[in-house]
C-alpha atoms as an extended CHARMM CRD file, in Angstrom:
* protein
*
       250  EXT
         1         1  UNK       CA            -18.2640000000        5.1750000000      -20.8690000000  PROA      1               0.0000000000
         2         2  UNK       CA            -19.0870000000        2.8320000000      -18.0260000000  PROA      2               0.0000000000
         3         3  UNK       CA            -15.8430000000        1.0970000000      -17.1980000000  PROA      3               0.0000000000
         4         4  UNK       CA            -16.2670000000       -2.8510000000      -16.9120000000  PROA      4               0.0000000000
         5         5  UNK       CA            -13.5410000000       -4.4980000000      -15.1700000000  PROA      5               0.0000000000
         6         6  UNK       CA            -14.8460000000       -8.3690000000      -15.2380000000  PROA      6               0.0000000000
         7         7  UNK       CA            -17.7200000000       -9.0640000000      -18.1690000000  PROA      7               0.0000000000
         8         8  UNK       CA            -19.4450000000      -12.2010000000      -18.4690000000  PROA      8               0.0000000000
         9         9  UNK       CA            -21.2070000000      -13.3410000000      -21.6590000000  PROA      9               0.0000000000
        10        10  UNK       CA            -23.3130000000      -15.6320000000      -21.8770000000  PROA      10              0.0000000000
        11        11  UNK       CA            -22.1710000000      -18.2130000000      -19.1500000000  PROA      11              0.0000000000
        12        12  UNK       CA            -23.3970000000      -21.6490000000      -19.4590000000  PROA      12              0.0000000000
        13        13  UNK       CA            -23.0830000000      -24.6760000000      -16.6840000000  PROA      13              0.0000000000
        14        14  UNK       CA            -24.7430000000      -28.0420000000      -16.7520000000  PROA      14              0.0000000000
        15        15  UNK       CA            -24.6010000000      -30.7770000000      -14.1560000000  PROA      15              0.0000000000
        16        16  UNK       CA            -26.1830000000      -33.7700000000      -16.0840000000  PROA      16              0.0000000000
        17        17  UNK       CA            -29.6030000000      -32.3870000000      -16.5930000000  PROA      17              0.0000000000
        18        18  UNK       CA            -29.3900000000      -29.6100000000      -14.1330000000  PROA      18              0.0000000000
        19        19  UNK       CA            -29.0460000000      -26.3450000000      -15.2060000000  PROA      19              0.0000000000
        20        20  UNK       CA            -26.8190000000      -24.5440000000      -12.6410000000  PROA      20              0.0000000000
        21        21  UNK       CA            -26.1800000000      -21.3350000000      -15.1400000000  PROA      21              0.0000000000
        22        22  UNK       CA            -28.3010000000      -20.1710000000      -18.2420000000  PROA      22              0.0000000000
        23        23  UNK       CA            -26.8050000000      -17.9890000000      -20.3330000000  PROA      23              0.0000000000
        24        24  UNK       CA            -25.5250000000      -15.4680000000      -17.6550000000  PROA      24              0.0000000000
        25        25  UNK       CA            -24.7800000000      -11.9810000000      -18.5210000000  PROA      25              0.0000000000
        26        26  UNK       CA            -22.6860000000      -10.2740000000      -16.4660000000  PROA      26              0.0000000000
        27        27  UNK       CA            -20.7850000000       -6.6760000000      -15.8450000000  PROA      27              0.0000000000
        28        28  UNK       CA            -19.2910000000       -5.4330000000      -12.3780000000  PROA      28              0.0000000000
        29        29  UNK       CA            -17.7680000000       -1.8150000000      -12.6800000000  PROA      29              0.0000000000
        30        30  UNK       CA            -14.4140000000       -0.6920000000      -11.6740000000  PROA      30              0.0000000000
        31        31  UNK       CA            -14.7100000000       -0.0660000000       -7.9470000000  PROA      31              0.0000000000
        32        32  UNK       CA            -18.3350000000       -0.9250000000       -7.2110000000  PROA      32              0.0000000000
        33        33  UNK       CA            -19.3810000000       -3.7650000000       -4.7200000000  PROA      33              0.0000000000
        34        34  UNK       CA            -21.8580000000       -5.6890000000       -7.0190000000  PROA      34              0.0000000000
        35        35  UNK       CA            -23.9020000000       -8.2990000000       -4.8410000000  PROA      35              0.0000000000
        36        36  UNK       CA            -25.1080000000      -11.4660000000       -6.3750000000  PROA      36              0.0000000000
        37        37  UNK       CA            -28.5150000000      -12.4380000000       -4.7590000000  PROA      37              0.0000000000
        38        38  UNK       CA            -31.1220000000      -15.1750000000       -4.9380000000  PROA      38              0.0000000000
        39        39  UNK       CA            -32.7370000000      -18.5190000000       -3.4650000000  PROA      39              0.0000000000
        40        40  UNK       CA            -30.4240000000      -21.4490000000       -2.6200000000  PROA      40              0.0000000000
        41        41  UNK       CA            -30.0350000000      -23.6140000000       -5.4670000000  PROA      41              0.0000000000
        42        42  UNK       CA            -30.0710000000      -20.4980000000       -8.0680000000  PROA      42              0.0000000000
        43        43  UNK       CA            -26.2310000000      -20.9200000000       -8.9590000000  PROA      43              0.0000000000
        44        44  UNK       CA            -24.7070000000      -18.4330000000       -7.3330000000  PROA      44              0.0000000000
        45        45  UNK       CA            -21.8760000000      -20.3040000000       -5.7410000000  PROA      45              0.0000000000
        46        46  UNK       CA            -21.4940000000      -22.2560000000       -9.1390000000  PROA      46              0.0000000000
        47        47  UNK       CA            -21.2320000000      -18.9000000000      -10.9380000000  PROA      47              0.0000000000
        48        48  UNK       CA            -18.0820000000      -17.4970000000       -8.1740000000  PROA      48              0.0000000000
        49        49  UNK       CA            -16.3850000000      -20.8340000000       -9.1900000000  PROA      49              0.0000000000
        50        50  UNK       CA            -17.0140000000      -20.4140000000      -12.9080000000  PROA      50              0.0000000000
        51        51  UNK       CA            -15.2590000000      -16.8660000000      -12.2820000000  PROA      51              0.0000000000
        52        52  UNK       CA            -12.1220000000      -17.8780000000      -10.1780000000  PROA      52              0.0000000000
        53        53  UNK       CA            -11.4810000000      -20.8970000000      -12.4880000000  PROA      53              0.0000000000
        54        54  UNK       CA            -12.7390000000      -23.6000000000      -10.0450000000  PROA      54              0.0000000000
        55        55  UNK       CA            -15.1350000000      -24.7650000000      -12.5720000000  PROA      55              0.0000000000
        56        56  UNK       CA            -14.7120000000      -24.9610000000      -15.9590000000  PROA      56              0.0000000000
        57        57  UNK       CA            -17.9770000000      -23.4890000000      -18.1410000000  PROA      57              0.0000000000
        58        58  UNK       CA            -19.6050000000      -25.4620000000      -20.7210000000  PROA      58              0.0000000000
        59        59  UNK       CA            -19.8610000000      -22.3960000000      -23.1250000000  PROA      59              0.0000000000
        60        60  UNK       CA            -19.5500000000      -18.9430000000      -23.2500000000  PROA      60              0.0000000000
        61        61  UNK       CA            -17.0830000000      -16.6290000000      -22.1350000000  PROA      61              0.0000000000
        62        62  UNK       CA            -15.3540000000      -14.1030000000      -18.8670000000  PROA      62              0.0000000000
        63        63  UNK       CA            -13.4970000000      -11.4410000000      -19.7540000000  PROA      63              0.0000000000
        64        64  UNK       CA            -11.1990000000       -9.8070000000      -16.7350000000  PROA      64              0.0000000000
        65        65  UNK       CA             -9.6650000000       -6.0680000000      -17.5720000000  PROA      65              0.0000000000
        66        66  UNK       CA            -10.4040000000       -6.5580000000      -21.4530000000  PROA      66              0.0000000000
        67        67  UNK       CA             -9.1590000000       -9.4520000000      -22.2220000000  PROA      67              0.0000000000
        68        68  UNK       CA            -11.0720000000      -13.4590000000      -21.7340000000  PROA      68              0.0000000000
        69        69  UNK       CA             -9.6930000000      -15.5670000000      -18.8990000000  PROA      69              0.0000000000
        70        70  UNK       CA            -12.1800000000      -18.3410000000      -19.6690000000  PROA      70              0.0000000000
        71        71  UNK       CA             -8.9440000000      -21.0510000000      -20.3940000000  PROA      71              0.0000000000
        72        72  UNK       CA             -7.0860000000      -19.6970000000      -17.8140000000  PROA      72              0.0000000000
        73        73  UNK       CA             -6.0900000000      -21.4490000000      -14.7950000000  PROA      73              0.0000000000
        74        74  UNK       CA             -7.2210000000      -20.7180000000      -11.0100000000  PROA      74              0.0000000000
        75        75  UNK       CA             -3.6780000000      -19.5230000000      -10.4050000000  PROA      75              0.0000000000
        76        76  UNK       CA             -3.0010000000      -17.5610000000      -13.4120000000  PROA      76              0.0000000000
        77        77  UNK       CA             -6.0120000000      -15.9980000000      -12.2250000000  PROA      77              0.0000000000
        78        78  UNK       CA             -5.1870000000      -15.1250000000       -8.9780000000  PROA      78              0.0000000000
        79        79  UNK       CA             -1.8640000000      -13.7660000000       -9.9790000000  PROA      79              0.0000000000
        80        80  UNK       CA             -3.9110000000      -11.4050000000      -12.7670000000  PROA      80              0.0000000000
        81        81  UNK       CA             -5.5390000000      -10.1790000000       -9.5150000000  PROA      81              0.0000000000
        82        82  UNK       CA             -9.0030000000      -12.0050000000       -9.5000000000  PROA      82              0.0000000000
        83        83  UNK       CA             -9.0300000000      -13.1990000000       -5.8960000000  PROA      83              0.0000000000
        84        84  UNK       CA            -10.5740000000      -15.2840000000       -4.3880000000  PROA      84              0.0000000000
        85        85  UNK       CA            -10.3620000000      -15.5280000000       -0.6060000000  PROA      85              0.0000000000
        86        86  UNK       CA            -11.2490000000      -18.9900000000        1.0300000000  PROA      86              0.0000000000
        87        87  UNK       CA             -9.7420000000      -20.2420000000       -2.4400000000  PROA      87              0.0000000000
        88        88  UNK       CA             -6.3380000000      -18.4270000000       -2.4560000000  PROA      88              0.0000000000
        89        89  UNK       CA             -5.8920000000      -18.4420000000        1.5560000000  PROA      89              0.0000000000
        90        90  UNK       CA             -6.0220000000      -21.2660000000        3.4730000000  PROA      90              0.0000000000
        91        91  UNK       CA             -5.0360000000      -20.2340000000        7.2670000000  PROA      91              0.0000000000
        92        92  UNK       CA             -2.4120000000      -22.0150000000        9.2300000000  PROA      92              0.0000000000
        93        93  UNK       CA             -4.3140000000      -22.3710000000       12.6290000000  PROA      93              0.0000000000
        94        94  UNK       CA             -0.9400000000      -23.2030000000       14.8170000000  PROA      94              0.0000000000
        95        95  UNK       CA              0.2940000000      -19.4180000000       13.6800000000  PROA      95              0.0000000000
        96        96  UNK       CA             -0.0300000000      -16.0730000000       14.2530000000  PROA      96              0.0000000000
        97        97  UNK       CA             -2.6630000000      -14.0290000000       12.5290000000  PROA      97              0.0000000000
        98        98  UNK       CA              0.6260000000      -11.8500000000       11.2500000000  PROA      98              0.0000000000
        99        99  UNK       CA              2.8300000000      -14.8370000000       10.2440000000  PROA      99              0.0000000000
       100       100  UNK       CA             -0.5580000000      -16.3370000000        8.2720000000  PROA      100             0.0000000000
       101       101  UNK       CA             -0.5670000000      -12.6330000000        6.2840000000  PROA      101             0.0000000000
       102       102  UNK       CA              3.2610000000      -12.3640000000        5.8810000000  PROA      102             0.0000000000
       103       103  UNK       CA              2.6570000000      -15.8480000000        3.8870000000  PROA      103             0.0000000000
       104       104  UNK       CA              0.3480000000      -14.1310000000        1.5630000000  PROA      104             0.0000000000
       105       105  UNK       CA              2.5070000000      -11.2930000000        0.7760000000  PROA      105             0.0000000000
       106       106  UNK       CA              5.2760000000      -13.8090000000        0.0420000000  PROA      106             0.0000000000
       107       107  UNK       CA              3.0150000000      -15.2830000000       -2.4760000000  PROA      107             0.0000000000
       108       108  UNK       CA              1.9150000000      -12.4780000000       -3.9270000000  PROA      108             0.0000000000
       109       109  UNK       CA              5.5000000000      -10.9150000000       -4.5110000000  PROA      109             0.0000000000
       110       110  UNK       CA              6.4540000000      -14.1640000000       -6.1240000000  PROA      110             0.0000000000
       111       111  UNK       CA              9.2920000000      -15.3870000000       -3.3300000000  PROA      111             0.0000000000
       112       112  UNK       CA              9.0930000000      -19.1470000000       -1.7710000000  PROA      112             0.0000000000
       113       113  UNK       CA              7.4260000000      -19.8160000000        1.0080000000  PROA      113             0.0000000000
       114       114  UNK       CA             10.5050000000      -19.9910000000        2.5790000000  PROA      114             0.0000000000
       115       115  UNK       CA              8.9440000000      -18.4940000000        6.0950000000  PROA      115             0.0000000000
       116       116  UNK       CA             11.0550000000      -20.0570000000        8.7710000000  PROA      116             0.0000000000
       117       117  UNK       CA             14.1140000000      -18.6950000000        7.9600000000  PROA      117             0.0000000000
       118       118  UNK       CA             14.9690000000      -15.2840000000        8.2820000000  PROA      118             0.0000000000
       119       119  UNK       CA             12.9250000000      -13.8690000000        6.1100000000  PROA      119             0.0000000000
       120       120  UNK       CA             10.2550000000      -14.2630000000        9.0150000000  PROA      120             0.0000000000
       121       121  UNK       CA             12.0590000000      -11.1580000000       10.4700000000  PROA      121             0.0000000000
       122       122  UNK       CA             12.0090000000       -9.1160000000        7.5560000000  PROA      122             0.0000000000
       123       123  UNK       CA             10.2140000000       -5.5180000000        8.8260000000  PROA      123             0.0000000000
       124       124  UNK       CA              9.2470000000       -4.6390000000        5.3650000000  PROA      124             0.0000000000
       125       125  UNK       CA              7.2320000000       -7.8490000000        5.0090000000  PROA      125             0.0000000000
       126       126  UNK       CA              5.7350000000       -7.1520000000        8.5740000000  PROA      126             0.0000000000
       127       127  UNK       CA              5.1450000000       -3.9470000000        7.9430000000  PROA      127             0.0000000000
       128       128  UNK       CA              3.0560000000       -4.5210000000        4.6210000000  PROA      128             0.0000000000
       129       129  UNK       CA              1.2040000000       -7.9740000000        6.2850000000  PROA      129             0.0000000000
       130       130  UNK       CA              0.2580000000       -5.0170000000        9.3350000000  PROA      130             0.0000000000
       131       131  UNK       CA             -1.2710000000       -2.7940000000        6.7110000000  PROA      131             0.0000000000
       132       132  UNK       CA             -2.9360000000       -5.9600000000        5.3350000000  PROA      132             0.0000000000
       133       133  UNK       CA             -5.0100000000       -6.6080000000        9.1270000000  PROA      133             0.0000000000
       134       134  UNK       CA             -5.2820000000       -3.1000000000        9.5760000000  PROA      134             0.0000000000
       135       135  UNK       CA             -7.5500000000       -2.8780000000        6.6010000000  PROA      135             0.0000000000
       136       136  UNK       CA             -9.8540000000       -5.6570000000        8.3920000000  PROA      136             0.0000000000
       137       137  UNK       CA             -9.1070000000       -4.2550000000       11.7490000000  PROA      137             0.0000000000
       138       138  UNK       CA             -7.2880000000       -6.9280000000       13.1570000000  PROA      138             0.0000000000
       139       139  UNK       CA             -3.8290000000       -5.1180000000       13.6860000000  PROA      139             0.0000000000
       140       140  UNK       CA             -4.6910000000       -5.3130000000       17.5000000000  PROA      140             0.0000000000
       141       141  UNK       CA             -4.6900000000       -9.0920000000       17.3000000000  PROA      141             0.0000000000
       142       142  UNK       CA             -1.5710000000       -9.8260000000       14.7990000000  PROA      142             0.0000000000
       143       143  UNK       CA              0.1400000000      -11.6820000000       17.4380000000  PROA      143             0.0000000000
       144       144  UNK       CA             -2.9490000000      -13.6420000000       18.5980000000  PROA      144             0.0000000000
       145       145  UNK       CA             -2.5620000000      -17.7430000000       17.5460000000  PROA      145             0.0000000000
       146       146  UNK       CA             -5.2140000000      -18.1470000000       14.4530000000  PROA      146             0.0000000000
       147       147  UNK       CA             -6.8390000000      -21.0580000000       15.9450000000  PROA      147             0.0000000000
       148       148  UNK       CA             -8.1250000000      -19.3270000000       18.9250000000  PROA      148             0.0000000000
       149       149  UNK       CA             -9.8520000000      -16.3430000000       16.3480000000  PROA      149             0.0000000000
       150       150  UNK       CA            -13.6780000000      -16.8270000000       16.3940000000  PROA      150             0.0000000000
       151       151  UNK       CA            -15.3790000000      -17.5790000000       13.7280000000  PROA      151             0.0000000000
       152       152  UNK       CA            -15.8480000000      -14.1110000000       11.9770000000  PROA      152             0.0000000000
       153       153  UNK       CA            -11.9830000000      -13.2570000000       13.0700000000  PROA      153             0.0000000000
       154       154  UNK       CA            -10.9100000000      -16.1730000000       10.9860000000  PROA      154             0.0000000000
       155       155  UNK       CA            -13.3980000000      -14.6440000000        7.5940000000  PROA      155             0.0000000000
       156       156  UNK       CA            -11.9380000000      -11.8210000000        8.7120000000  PROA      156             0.0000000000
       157       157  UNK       CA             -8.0590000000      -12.8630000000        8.6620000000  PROA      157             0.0000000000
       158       158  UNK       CA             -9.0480000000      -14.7390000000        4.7860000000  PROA      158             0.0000000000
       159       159  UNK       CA            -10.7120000000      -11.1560000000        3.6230000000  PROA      159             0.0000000000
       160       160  UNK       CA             -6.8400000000       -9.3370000000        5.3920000000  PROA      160             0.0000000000
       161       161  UNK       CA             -4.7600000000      -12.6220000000        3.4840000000  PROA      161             0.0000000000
       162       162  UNK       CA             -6.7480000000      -12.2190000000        0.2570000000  PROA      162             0.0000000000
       163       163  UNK       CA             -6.0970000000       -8.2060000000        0.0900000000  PROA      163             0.0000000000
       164       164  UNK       CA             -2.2130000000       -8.7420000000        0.8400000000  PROA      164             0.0000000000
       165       165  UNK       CA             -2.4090000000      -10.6210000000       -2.7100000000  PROA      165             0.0000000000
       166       166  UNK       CA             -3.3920000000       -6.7900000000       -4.0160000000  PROA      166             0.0000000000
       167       167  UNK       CA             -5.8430000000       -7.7980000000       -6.3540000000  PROA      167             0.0000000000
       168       168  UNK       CA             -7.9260000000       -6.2670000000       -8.5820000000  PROA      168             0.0000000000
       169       169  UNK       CA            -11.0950000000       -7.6270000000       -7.7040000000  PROA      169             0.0000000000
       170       170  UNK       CA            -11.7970000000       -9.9670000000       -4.9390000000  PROA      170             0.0000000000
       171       171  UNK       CA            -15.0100000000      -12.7410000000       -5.0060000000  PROA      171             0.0000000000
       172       172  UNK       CA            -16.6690000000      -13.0980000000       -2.0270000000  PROA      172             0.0000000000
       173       173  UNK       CA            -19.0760000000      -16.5090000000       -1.5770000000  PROA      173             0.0000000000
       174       174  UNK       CA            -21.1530000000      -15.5530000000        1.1220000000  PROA      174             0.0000000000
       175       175  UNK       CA            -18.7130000000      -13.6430000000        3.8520000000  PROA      175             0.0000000000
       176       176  UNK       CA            -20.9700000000      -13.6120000000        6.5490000000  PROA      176             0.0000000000
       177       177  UNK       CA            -22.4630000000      -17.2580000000        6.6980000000  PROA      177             0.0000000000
       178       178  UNK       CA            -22.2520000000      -18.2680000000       10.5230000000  PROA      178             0.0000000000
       179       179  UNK       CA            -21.6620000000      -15.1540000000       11.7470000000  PROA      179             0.0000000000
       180       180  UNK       CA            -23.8970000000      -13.7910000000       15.3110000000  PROA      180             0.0000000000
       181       181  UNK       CA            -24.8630000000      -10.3810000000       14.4010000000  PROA      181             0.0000000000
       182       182  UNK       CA            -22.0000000000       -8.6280000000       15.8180000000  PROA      182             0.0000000000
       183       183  UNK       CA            -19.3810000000      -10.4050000000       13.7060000000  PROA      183             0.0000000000
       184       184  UNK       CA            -21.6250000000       -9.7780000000       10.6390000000  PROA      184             0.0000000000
       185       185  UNK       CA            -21.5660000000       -5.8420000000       11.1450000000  PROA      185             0.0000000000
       186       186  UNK       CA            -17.7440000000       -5.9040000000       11.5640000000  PROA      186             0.0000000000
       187       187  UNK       CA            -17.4970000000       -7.5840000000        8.1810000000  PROA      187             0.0000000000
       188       188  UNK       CA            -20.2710000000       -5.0230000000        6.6100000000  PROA      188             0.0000000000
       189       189  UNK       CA            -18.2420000000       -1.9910000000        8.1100000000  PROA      189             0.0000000000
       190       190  UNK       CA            -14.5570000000       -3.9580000000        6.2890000000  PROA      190             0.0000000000
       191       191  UNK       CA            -16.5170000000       -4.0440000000        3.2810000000  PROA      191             0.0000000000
       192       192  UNK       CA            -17.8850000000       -0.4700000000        3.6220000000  PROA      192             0.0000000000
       193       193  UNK       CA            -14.3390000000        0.4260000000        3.9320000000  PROA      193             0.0000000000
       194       194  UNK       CA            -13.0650000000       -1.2720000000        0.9610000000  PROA      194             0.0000000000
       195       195  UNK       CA            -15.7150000000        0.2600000000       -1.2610000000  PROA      195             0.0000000000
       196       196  UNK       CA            -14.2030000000        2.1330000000       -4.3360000000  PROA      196             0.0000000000
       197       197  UNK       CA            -10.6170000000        0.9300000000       -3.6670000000  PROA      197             0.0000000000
       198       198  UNK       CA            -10.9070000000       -2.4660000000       -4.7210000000  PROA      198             0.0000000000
       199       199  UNK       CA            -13.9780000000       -4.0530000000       -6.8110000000  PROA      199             0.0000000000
       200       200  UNK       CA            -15.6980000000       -7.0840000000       -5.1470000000  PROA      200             0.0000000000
       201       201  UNK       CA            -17.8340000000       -9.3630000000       -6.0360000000  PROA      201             0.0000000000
       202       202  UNK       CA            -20.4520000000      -10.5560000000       -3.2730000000  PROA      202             0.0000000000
       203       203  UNK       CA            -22.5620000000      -13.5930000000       -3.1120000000  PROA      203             0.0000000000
       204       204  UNK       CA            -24.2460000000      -13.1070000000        0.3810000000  PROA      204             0.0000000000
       205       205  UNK       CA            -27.8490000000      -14.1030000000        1.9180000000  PROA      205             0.0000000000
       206       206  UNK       CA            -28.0720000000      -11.7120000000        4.0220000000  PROA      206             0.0000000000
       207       207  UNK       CA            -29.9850000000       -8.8690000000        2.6900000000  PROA      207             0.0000000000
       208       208  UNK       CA            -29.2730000000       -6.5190000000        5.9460000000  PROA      208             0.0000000000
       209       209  UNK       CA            -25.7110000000       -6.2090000000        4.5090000000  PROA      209             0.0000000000
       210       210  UNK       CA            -26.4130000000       -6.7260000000        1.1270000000  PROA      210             0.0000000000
       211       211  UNK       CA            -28.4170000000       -3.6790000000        1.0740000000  PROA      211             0.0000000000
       212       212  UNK       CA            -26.0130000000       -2.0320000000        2.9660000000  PROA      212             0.0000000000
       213       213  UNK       CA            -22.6190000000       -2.2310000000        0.9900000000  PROA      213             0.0000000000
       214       214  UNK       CA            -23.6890000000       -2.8870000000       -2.7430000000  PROA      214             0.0000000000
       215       215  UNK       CA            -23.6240000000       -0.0460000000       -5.3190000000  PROA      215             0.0000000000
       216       216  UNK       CA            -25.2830000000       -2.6110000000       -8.1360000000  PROA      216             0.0000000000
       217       217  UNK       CA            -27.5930000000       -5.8060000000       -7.3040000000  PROA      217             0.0000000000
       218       218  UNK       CA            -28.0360000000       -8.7860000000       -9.2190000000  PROA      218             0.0000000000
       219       219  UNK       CA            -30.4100000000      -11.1830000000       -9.0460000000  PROA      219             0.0000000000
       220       220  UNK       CA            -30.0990000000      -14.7660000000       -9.9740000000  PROA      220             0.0000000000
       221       221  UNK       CA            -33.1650000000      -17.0040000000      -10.1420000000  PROA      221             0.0000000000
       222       222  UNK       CA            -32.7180000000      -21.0630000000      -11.6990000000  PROA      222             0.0000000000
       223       223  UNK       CA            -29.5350000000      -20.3270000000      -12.8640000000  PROA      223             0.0000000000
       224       224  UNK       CA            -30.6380000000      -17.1620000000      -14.9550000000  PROA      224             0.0000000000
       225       225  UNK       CA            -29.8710000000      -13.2840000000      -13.9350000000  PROA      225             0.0000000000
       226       226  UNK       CA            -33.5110000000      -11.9340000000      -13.8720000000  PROA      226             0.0000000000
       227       227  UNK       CA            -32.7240000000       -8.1920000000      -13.1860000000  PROA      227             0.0000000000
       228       228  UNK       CA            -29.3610000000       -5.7800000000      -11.9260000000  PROA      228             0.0000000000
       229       229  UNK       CA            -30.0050000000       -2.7780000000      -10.8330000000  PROA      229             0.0000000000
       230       230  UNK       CA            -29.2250000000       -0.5400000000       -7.5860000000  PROA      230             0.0000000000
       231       231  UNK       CA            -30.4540000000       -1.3800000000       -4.6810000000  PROA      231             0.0000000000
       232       232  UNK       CA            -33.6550000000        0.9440000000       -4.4240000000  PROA      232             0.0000000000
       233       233  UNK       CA            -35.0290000000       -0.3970000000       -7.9510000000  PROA      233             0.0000000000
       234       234  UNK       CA            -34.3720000000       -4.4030000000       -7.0140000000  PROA      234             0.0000000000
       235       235  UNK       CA            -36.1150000000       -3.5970000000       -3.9790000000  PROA      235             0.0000000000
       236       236  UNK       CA            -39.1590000000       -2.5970000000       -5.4770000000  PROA      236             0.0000000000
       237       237  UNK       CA            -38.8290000000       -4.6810000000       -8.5750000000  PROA      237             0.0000000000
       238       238  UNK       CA            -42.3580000000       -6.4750000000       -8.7310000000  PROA      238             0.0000000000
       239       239  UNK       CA            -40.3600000000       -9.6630000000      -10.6430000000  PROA      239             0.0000000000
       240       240  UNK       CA            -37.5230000000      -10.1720000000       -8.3100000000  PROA      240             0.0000000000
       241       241  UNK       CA            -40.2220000000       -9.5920000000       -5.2050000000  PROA      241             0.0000000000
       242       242  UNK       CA            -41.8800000000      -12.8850000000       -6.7190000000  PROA      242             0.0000000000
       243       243  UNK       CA            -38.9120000000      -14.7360000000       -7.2130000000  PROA      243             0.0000000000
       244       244  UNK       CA            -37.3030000000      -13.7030000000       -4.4670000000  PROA      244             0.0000000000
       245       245  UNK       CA            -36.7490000000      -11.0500000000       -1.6180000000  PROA      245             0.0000000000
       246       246  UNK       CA            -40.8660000000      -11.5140000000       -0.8080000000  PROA      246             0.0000000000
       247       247  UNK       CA            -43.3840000000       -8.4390000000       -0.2520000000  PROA      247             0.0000000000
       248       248  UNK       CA            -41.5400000000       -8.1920000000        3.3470000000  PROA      248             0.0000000000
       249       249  UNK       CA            -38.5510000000       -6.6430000000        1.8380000000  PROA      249             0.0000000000
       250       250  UNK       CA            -39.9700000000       -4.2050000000       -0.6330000000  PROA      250             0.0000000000
């Protein structure tokens, strides 16, 4: 039995007479990196904000490990590990890219952000925020200021802040937007890395990476999922070709 941690049933969204979702159906499997995929305007990013609690559907419902999180808040979200990143983190520029992750463990082990006292020398919290960057490969920079990170260092030090929250699945609205093409493959090789450890949720335009990372694609087209599959079969799906990706990527 396919195991479904985060199903959505029949998601609805209007914006006066625009129709941002239709009836979404949804499933991401435990562990899988499902990409979300489709023209700008489809309501993808309206979807990710439906999910973390951002935006509250007109009808139908999300369920998250079994049980429905559709009246639950952002927060209570977040702390039921559905994460996610630009939402949850917000980096302190004037810090270090360590002190920024030592805030997120705080949070996520429920203490006060108490971080200039002495709790800012505590080696156990170091030592877990290090672990955090390593995963993004930023461990050689943890004592760099965060306001001199370029732009893809900074995506990079949300993706490092979101996993010291340890959740269960983490949303991604498109990771790699601004990025030159070396910043982009960093983030492709962090999510690579992440695969089957954590399940994520990715909302990305570029279909380099897309292709790349995702086990399962989905693709959604005026607000309405017209096919998930793998990779191979949306590639060569005649339908989302149309709608979509165009005979160049088939």
């Amino acid at each position: 039995m396919t195991d479904h941690l985060l199903k959505v049933s029949a998601l609805c969204k209007h914006f006066g007479g625009i129709v941002a979702t239709d009836h979404v159906d949804l499933a991401v499997e435990q562990g899988q990196v499902h990409a979300i995929i489709g023209p700008n305007g489809a309501g993808k990013t309206t979807l990710i904000g439906q999910l973390s609690g951002q935006i509250k559907p007109d009808s139908g419902n999300i369920e998250f490990g079994g049980r429905s999180i559709i009246n639950h808040s952002m927060a209570r979200r977040a702390r039921e590990g559905l994460a996610r990143s630009f939402q949850i983190t917000s980096v302190v520029m004037p810090m270090t890219l360590l002190e920024n992750v030592m805030l997120a463990v705080q949070g996520a082990s429920g203490h006060s952000f108490r971080f200039w006292s002495p709790v800012s020398k505590d080696q156990a919290l170091q030592d877990e925020a290090m672990l955090s960057l390593a995963e993004v490969g930023l461990d050689d920079r943890a004592r760099r200021i965060a306001g001199n990170l370029s732009h893809g260092e900074q995506r990079q030090l949300e993706v490092a802040m979101a996993l010291a929250m340890k959740p269960r699945m983490l949303l991604l609205d498109e990771p790699m937007a601004g990025m030159g093409t070396e910043e982009g493959t960093a983030m492709v090789e962090i999510l690579n890395r992440l695969k089957g450890s954590i399940t994520i949720l990715l909302v990305e335009h570029d279909m380099d990476a897309v292709f790349s990372t995702a086990d399962t694609l989905s693709v959604l087209v005026n607000g309405h999922i017209i096919a998930t599959d793998s990779v191979d079969n949306i590639r060569s799906n005649v339908e989302v070709q149309k709608a979509y990706l165009g005979d160049g990527h088939a």
